[in-house]
NUTORZA-835326 format. One line per 5 residues: number of its first residue (from 0); their letters; for each residue x, y, z of N, C-alpha, C. Coordinates in steps of 0.001 Angstrom, whole numbers. Layout:
REM residues N
NUM) A) X:Y:Z:X:Y:Z:X:Y:Z ~ ...
//
This chain:
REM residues 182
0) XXXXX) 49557:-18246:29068:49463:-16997:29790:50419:-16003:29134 ~ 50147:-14619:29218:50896:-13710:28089:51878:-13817:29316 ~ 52898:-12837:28928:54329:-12801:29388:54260:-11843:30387 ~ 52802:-10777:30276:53111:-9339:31213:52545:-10213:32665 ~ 51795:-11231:32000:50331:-11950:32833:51814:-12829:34300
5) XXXXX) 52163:-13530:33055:52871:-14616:34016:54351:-14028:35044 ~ 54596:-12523:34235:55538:-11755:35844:54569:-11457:36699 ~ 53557:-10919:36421:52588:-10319:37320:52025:-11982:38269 ~ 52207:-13047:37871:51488:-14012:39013:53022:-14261:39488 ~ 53915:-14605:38738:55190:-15006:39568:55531:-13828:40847
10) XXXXX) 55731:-12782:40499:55844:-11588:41631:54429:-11873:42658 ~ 53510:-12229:42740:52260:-12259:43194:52414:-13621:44612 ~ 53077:-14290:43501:53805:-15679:44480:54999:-15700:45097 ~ 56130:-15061:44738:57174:-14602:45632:56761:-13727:46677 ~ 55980:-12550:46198:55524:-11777:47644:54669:-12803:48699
15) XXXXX) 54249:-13585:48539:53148:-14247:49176:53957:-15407:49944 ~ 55373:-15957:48954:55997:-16703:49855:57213:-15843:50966 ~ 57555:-14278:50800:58078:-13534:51525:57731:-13588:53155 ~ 58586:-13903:53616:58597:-14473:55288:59762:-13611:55962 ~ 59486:-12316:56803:60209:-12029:58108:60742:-13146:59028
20) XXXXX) 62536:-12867:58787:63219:-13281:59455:64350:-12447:60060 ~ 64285:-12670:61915:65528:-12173:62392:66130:-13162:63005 ~ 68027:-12651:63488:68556:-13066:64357:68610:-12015:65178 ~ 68834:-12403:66567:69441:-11470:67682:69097:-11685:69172 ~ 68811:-10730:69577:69685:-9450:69846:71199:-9671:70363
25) XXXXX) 71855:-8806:69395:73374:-8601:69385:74115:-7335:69980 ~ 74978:-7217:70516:75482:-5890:71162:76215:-5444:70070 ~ 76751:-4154:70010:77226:-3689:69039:78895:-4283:68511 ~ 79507:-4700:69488:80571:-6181:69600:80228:-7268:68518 ~ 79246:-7509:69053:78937:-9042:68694:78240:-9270:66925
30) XXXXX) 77240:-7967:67081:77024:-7763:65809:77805:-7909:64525 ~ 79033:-7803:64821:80143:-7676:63472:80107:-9292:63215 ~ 80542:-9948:63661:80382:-11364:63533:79167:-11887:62865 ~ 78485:-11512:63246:77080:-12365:63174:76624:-11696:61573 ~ 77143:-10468:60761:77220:-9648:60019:77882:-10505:58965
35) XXXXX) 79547:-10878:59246:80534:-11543:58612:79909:-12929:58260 ~ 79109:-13587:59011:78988:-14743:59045:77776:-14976:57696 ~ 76914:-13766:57986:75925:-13462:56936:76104:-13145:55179 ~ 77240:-12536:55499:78271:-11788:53945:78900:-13601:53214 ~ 79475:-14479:54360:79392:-15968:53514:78427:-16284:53159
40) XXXXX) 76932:-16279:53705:75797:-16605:52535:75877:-16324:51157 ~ 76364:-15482:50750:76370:-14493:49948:75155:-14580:49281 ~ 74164:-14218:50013:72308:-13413:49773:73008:-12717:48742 ~ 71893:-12267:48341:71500:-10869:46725:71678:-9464:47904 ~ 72247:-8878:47041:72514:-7516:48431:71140:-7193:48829
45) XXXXX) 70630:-6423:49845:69620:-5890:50055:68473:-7097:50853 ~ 69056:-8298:50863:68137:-9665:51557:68340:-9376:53095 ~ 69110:-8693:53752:69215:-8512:55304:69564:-6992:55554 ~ 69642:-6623:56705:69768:-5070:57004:69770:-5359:58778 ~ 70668:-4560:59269:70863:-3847:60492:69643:-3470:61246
50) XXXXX) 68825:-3421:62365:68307:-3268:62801:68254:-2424:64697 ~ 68341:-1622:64849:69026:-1290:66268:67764:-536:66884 ~ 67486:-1197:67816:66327:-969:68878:66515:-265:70531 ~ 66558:847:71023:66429:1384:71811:65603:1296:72628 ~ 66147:625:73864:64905:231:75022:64720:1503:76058
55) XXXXX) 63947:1570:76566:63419:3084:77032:63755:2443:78521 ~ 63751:3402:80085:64063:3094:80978:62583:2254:81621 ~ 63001:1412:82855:62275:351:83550:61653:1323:84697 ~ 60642:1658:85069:59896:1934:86070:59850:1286:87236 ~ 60580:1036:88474:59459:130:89426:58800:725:90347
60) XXXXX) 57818:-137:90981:57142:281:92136:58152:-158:93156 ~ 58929:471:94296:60333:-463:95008:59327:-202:96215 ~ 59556:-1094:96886:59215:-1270:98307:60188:-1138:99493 ~ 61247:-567:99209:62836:-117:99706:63904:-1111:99663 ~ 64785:-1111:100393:66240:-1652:100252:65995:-2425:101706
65) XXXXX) 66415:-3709:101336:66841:-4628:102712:68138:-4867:102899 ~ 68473:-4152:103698:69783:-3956:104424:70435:-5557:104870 ~ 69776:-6473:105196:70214:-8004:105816:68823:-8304:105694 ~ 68897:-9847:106241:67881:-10716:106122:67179:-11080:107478 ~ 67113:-10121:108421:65881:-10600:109015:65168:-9044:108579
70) XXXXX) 65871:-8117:108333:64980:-6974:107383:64166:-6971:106421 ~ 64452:-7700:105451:63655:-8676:104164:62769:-9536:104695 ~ 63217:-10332:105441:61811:-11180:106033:60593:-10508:106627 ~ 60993:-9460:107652:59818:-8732:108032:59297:-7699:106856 ~ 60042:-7241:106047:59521:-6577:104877:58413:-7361:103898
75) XXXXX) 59221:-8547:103725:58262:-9621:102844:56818:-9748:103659 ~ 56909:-10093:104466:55813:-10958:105608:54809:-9426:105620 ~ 55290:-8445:105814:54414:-7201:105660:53687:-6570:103984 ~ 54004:-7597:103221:53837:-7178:102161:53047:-8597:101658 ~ 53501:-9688:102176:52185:-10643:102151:50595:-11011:102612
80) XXXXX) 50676:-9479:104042:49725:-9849:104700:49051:-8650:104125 ~ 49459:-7846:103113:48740:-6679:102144:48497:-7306:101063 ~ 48451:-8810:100986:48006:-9350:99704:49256:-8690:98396 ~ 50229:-8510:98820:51209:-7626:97120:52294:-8731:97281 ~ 51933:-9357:95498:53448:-9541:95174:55270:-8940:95002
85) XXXXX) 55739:-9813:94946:57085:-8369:95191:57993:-10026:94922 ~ 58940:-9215:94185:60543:-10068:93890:61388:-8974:94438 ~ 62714:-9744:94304:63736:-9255:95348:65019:-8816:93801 ~ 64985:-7375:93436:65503:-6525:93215:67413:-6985:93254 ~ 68394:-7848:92411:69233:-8360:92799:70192:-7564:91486
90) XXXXX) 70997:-6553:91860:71555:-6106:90683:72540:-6944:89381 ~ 73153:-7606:90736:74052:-8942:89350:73013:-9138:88588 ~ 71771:-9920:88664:70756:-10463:87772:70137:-9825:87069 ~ 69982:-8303:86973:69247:-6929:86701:70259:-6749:85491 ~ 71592:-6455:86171:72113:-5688:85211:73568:-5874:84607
95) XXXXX) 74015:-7280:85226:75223:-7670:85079:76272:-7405:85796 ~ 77249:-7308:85376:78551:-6823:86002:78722:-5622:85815 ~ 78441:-5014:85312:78632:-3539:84930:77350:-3093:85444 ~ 77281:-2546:86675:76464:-2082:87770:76941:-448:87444 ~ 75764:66:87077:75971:2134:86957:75743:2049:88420
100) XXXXX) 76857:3194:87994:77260:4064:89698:76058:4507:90316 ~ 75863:4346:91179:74815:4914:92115:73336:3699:91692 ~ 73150:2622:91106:72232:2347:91294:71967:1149:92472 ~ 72882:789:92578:73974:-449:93738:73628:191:94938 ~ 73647:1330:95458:73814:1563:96678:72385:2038:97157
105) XXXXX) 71427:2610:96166:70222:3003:96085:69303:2069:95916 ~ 69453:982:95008:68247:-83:95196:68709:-1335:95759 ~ 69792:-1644:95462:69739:-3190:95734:70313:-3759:97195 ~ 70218:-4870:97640:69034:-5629:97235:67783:-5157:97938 ~ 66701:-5234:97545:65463:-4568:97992:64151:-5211:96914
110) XXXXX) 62987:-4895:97158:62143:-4993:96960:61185:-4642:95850 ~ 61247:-5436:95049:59941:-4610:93808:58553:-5228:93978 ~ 57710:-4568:93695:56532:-4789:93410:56064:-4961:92116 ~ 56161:-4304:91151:56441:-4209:89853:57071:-3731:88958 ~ 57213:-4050:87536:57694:-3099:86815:57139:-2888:85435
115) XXXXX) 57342:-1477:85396:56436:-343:84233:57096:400:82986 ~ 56963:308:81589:57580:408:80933:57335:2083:80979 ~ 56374:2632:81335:55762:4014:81421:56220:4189:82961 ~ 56345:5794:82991:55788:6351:84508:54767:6106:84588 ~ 53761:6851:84384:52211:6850:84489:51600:5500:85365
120) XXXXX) 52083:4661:84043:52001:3098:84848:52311:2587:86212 ~ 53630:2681:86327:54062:2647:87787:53362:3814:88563 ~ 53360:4941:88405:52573:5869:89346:51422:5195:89946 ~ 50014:4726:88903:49311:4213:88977:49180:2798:90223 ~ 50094:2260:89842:50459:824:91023:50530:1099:91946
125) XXXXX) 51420:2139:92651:51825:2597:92930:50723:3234:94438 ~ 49909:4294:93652:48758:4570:94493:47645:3198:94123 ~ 47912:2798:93940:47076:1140:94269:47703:-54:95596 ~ 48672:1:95377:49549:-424:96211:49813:419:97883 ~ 49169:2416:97648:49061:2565:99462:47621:2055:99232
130) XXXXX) 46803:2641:98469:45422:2456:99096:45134:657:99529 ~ 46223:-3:99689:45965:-1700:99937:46732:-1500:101506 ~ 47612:17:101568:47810:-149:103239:49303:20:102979 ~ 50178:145:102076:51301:356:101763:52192:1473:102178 ~ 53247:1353:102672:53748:2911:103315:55409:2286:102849
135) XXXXX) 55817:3622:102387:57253:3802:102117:57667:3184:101108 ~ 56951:3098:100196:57394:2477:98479:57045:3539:97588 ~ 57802:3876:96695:58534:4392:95529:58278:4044:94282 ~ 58064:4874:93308:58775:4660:92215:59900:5231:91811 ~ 60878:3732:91489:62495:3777:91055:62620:3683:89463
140) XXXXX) 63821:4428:88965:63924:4291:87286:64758:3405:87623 ~ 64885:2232:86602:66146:1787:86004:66315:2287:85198 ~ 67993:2413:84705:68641:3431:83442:68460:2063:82056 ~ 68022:2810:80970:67831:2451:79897:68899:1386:79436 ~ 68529:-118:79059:69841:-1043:79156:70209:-319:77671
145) XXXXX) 71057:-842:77030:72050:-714:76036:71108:-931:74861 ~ 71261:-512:73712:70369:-576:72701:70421:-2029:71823 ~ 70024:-2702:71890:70061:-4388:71067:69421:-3680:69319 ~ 70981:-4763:68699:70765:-4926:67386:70176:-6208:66734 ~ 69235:-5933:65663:68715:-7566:65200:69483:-7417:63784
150) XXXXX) 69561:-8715:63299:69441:-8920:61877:68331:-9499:61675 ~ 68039:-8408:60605:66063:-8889:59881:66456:-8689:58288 ~ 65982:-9942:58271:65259:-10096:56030:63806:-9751:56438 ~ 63890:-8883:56008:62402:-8330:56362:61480:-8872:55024 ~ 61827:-9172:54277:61128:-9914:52912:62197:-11365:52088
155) XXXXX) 61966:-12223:53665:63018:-13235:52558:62297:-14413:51824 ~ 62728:-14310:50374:62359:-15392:49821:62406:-16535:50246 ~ 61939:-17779:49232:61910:-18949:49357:63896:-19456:49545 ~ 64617:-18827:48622:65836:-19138:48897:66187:-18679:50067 ~ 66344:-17163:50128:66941:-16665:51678:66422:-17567:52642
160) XXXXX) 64933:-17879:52717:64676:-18411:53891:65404:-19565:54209 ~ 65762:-20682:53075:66241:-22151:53050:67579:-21352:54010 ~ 68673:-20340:53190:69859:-20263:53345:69699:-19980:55033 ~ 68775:-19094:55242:68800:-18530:56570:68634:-18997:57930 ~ 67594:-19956:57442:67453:-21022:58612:68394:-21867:58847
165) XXXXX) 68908:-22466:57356:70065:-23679:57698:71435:-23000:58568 ~ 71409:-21750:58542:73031:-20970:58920:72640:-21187:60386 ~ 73645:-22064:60963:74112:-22569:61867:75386:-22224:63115 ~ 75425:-21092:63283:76751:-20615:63127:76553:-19971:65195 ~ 77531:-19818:65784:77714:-19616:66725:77354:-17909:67326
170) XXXXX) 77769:-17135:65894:77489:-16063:66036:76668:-15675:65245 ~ 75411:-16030:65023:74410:-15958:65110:73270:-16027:66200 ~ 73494:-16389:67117:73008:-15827:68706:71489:-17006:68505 ~ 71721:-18271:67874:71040:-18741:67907:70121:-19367:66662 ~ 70460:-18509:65727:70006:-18529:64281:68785:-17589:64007
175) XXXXX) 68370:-17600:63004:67023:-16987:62298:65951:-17513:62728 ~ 64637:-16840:62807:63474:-17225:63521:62682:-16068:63074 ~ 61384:-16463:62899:60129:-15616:62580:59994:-14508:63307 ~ 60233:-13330:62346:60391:-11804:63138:59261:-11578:64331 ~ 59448:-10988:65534:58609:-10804:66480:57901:-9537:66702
180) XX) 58866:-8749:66166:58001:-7246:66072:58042:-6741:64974 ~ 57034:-5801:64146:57035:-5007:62699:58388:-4045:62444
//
């Protein structure tokens, strides 16, 4: 095979063995580590890159706030006999310890029906949810969580991949795994 022939199939076969890989999601904290830990591989520069993803705010359909628990029970029981699912709205579990001001006293604990990455969406449920007989439910925003960083080899070779998978490391949030979104 001439010489122009046999770069042109070798490049042909490296692209073809090129495999998306990330770790994450990392907070902007945690990221440095998981960064450092990557720089000991010592990959060919340009084998990984920063990645930072901005999550947009949560829509729900809320069915209000239950003040105590025989309030929730008759809330639930009125929302079972309308045929609507609904989970119970618990901010520790929502949003951690770091509860934004004013969303604590306004939703929780209380009632969702669903949740919508769009308005529109939730609107929609929404008037689906009276026309089933529904009275006094809402759509509530949740505030946009914190923006999650990945590490992506967005084209890793046959080596990166060996190195990437085997890295084992704590701050790595789990290790490398077949990218999930483009």
């Amino acid at each position: 095979m001439a010489p122009v022939a046999a770069s042109a199939a070798i490049r042909t076969a490296q692209n073809q063995a090129a495999l998306c890989l990330e770790a994450g999601p990392f907070t902007e904290d945690s990221v440095q580590a998981a960064e450092a830990a990557l720089v000991e591989l010592e990959l060919p520069a340009g084998t990984w890159a920063r990645r930072t993803v901005a999550l947009g705010p949560q829509f729900l359909v809320y069915a209000g706030r239950v003040a105590d628990e025989a309030s929730r029970r008759r809330r639930e029981a009125e929302l079972q006999r309308l045929g609507l699912s609904f989970e119970l709205l618990d901010v520790t579990s929502e949003l951690g310890p770091e509860v934004p001001a004013g969303l604590a006293p306004g939703l929780a604990p209380g009632l969702v029906l669903s949740r919508h990455a769009e308005r529109s969406a939730a609107d929609a449920a929404l008037a689906a949810a009276a026309s089933a007989g529904l009275r006094g439910a809402r759509v509530a925003e949740l505030p946009a969580p914190a923006p999650q960083v990945w590490l992506r080899a967005a084209r890793a070779d046959t080596a990166a991949q060996v190195a990437l998978l085997a890295a084992q490391t704590p701050a790595l949030a789990g290790g490398f795994r077949a990218c999930t979104a483009p």
